[in-house]
N, C-alpha and C positions, 0 to 999 in steps of 0.2 A: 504493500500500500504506500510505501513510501515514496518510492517512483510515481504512481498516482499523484502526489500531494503537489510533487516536484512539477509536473506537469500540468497542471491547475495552477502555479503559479506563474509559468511559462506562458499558458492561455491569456492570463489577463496583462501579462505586460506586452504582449506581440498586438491583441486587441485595443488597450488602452493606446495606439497610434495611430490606429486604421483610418484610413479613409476609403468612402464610399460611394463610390455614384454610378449604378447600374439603373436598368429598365429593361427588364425580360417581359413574363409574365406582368403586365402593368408595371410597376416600380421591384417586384421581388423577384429573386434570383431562379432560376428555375429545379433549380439543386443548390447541394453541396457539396465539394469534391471532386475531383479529376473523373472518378469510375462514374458515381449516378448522374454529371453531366455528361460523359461521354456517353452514357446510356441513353438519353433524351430525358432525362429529368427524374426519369423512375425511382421507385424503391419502397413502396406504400406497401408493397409485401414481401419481397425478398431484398432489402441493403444488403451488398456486397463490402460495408465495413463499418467500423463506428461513427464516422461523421454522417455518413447519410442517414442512420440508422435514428440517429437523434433526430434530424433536421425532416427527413419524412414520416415518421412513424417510431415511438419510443418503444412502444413493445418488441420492433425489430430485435433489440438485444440481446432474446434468448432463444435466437435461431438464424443467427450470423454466421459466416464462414469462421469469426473471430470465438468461437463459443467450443469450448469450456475455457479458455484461458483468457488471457486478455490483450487490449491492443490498444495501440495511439498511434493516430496519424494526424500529419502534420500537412497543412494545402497550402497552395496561394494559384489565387484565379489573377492572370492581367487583362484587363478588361480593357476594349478597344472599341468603345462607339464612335459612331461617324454620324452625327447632327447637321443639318441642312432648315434653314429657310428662306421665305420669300414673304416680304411683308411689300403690299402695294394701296396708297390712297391717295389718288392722283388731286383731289382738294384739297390735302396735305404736305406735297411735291414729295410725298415718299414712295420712295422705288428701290427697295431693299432686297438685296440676296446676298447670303453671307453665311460661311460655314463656319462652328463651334468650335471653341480652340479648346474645351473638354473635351479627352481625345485620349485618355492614357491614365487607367488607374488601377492600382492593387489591390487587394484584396485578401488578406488571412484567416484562415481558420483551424481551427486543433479540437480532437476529437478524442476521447476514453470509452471504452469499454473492460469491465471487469467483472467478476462473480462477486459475490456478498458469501452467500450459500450456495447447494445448486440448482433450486427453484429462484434465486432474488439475485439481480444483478443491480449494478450502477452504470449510467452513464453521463456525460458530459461532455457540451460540446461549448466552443466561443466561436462566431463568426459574423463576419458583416451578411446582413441577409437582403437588404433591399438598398433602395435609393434611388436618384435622379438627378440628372445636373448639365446644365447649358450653360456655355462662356460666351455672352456678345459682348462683351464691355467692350466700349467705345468704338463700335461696329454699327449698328444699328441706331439709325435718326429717325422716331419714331414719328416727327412731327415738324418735318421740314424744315429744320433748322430751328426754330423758335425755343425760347431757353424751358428747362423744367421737364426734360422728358425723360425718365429713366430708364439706366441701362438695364438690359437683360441678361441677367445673372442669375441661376439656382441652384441650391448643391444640397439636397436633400441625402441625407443617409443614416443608419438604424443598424447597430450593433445590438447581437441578443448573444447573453450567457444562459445554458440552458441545462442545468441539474436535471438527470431524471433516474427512476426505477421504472425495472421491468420485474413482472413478477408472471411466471411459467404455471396457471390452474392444472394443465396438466399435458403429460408430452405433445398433443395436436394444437395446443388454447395456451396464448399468452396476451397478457394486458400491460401497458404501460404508462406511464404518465410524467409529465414534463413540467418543470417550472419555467417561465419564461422572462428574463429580465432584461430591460431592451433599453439601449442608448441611445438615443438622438438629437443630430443637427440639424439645424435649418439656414440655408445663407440667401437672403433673397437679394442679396446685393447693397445692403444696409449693414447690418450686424449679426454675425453668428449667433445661434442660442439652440440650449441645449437642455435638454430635461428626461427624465426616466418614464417609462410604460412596464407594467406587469401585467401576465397572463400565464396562460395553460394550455398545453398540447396532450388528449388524451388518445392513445390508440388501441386496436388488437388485431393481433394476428392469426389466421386459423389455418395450422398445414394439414393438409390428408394425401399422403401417398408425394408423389412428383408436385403436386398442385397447394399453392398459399396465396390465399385471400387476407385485405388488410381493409381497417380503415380505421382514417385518424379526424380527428376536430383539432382545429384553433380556435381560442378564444380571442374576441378582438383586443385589441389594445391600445391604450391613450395615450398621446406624449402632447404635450401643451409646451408651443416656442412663445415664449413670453417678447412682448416689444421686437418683435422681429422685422418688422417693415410699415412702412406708414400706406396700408392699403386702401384706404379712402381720399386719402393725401390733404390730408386736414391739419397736418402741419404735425402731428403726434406716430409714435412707431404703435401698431395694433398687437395684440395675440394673435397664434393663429395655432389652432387644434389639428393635429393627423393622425387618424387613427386607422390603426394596421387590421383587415378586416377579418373577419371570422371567416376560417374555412371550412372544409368537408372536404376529403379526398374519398378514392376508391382503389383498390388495385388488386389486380390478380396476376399470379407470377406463373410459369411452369416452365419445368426442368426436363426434360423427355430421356437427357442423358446426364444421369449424376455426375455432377463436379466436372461435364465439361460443356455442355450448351445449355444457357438460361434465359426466356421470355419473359419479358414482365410488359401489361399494359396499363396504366393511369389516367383518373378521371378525376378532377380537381374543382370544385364550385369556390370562387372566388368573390364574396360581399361583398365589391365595392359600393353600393350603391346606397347601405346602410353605415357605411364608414364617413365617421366626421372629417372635413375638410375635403375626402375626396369627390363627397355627393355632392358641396358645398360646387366641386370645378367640374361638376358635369361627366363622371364616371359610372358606367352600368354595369352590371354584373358582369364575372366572366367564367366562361367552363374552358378549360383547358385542360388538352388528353395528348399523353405521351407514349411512346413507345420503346425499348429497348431491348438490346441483344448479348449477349458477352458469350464467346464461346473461346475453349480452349484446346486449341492444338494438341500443345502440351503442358505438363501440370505446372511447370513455368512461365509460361505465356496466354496473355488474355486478348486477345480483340475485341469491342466494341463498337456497336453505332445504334443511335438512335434519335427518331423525328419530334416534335414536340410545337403543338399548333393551340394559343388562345387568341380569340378576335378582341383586335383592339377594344380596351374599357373605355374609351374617349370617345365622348358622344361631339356629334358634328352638328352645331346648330349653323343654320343660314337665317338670312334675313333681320340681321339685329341693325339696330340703329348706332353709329357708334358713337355720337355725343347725345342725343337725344332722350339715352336712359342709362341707367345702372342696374349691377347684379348683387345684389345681398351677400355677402360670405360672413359667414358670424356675428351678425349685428353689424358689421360694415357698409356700406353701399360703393361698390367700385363702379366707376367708369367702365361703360360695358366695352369699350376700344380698348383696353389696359387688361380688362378681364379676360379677353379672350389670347390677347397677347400672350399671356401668361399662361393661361392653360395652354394653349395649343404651341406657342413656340418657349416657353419659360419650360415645359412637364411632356416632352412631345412621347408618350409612353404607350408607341405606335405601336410595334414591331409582334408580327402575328410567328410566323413559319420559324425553328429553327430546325437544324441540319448536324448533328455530333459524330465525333468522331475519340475512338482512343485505342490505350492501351495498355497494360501493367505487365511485368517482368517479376518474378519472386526470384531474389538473390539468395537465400538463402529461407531455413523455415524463421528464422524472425525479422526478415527483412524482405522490404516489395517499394519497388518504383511504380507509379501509375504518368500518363500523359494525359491527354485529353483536350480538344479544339469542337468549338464551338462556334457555329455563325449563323446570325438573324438577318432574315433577307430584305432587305431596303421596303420600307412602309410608309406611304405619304399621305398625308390628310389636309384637305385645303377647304377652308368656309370664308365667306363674302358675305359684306354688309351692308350698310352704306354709311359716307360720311358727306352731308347738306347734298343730301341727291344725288351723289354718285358712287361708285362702288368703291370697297374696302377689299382686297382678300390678304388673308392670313393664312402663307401653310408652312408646314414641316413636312421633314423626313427623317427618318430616321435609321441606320443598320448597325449591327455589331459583330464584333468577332471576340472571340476569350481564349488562352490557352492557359491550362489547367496541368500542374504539377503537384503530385503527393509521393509524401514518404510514409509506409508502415512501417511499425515497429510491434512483434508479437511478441510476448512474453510470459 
């Protein structure tokens, strides 16, 4: 256990630095880890190790490849989006196109599994899980030169540490349960701010034969960025609430050949629509289903690939006036030209199709390299308005790539 503790301390100083700013599935990540990304996101019934095992499904724990002993693995996702937009409001003399210079970010995460007894395990994972973020600074003239018009700037990002137990009712039935303790930034181009959200991840897993079925719940969770932007622009910085939305997953896995070819599918129901701040900027629910493979040549080597598809959460209104009205976001009233700026090119949290790819090497029995590459296929959303009778439009786009590195360690 000592190694554990050693390692738990390790978790929180590589985390205590992270920065964050992805947008997969809406703002959250689609996995975690080299393997259940290189799978397409998978792992609600069979995680191939202890980080995924925390971050989809906590019961996973006591029917991991890692089981009966124990493991840590150690990740880091680089993450590569490519942001694009086009703002035009020819009553305004703006005629804007201009790519984001957020373009290159890390990401860490570290992961435990161990036995307790042989029915009660522990697990514990630390990792950046969501985010979002666009760099126009002094790129975009949102208002034809005339002074007072703010840059477009956001760097949303949500660090969660996540204690949990799994506890084995009986060799096919396992249940688990997750604490959830989540960090968050907000930078809207004013002043950084940060604040904490607690929740719960509760799952089970049920194997018969070749074949494991899984499902897991999130609870939503609240973080409140205090004075974070002057969003009425009434001369004062506002609060602004985001809260991470409750989920429901599904998945069913099968194995046809032990320990060397594994299927898994997933079905993910995603709340935006009930989450504070996100319903606030016009986000609808989302289902997103994955798919993944890993098969083994030989018992040193794994190949994987898998697809992973949710339809844009971003709702596309037309037809808004853009000085003639405003939109309410927590007792504020924004300017509805600023409003939609902001959602749609400040959060552009497009990207529907990805594409994975990997691969893990076992060096020895307590030692394994994994790879894993990632890429979300370019997604463009454009709405028009108007401004004194003539047209407004506003679009993004958006793609990403990630390359995904992990070390196990069995012990």
């Amino acid at each position: 256990m000592k190694r554990v503790f050693v390692l738990l301390f390790a978790a929180m100083i590589i985390l205590s630095s992270a920065a964050v700013s992805t947008a997969t599935n809406g703002d959250n990540l689609i996995s975690i880890g080299p393997i259940a990304r290189a799978m397409g996101g998978v792992g609600i019934a069979a995680p191939q190790d202890a980080i995924s095992a925390v971050f989809a499904n906590p019961a996973a724990m006591c029917f991991g490849p890692y089981c009966p002993g124990s493991e840590a693995n150690l990740a880091t996702t680089v993450f590569l989006p490519k942001a694009k937009t086009r703002i035009t409001a020819p009553a305004l003399g703006v005629n804007e196109k201009e790519t984001s210079d957020a373009n290159l970010f890390i990401i860490p995460a570290l992961g435990i599994s161990t036995p307790i007894t042989q029915q009660l395990r522990f697990g514990f994972a630390a990792y950046g899980v969501s985010g979002l973020g666009v760099d126009y600074r002094n790129k975009l003239d949102l208002n034809g030169g005339a002074p007072g018009a703010p840059d477009v700037y956001t760097n949303l990002s949500i660090l969660k540490i996540a204690p949990n137990l799994a506890y084995m009712v009986t060799p096919n039935l396992s249940i688990g349960g997750a604490l959830h303790i989540d960090y968050g930034s907000l930078d809207l181009g004013d002043k950084k701010r940060s604040g904490f959200g607690v929740g719960a991840q509760l799952g089970a897993i049920y194997k018969t034969g070749p074949v494991s079925f899984g499902i897991v719940y999130v609870s939503p969770q609240r973080i409140t960025h205090h004075d974070v932007a002057d969003l009425d622009m009434d001369g004062f910085n506002d609060d602004l609430t985001l809260e991470s939305p409750q989920t429901l997953g599904f998945g069913v896995a099968y194995e046809p050949i032990d320990k060397v070819l594994l299927i898994e599918a997933n079905a993910k129901w995603i709340n935006w629509s009930n989450a504070e701040g996100y319903s606030d900027f016009g986000w609808r629910d989302q289902w997103v289903f994955s798919l993944g493979t890993q098969y083994r040549p030989t018992p040193s080597l794994a190949l994987r690939a898998g697809v992973n598809h949710g339809k844009n959460p971003v709702k596309d209104f037309d037809g808004w006036d853009a000085f003639g009205g405003t939109k309410n976001v927590q007792g504020k009233d924004v300017l509805r030209y600023m409003y939609e700026v902001l959602r749609v090119t400040g959060f552009p949290a497009l990207v529907e199709t990805h594409v994975t790819a990997g691969l893990g090497y076992r060096i020895n029995k307590s030692w394994s390299v994994d790879l894993g590459y990632t890429h979300a296929f370019r997604k463009s959303m454009s709405e028009t308005g108007t401004a004194f009778g003539t047209p407004v439009t506003v679009k993004s786009s958006l793609s990403e790539d990630s390359i995904d590195f992990g070390l196990t360690y069995r012990f």
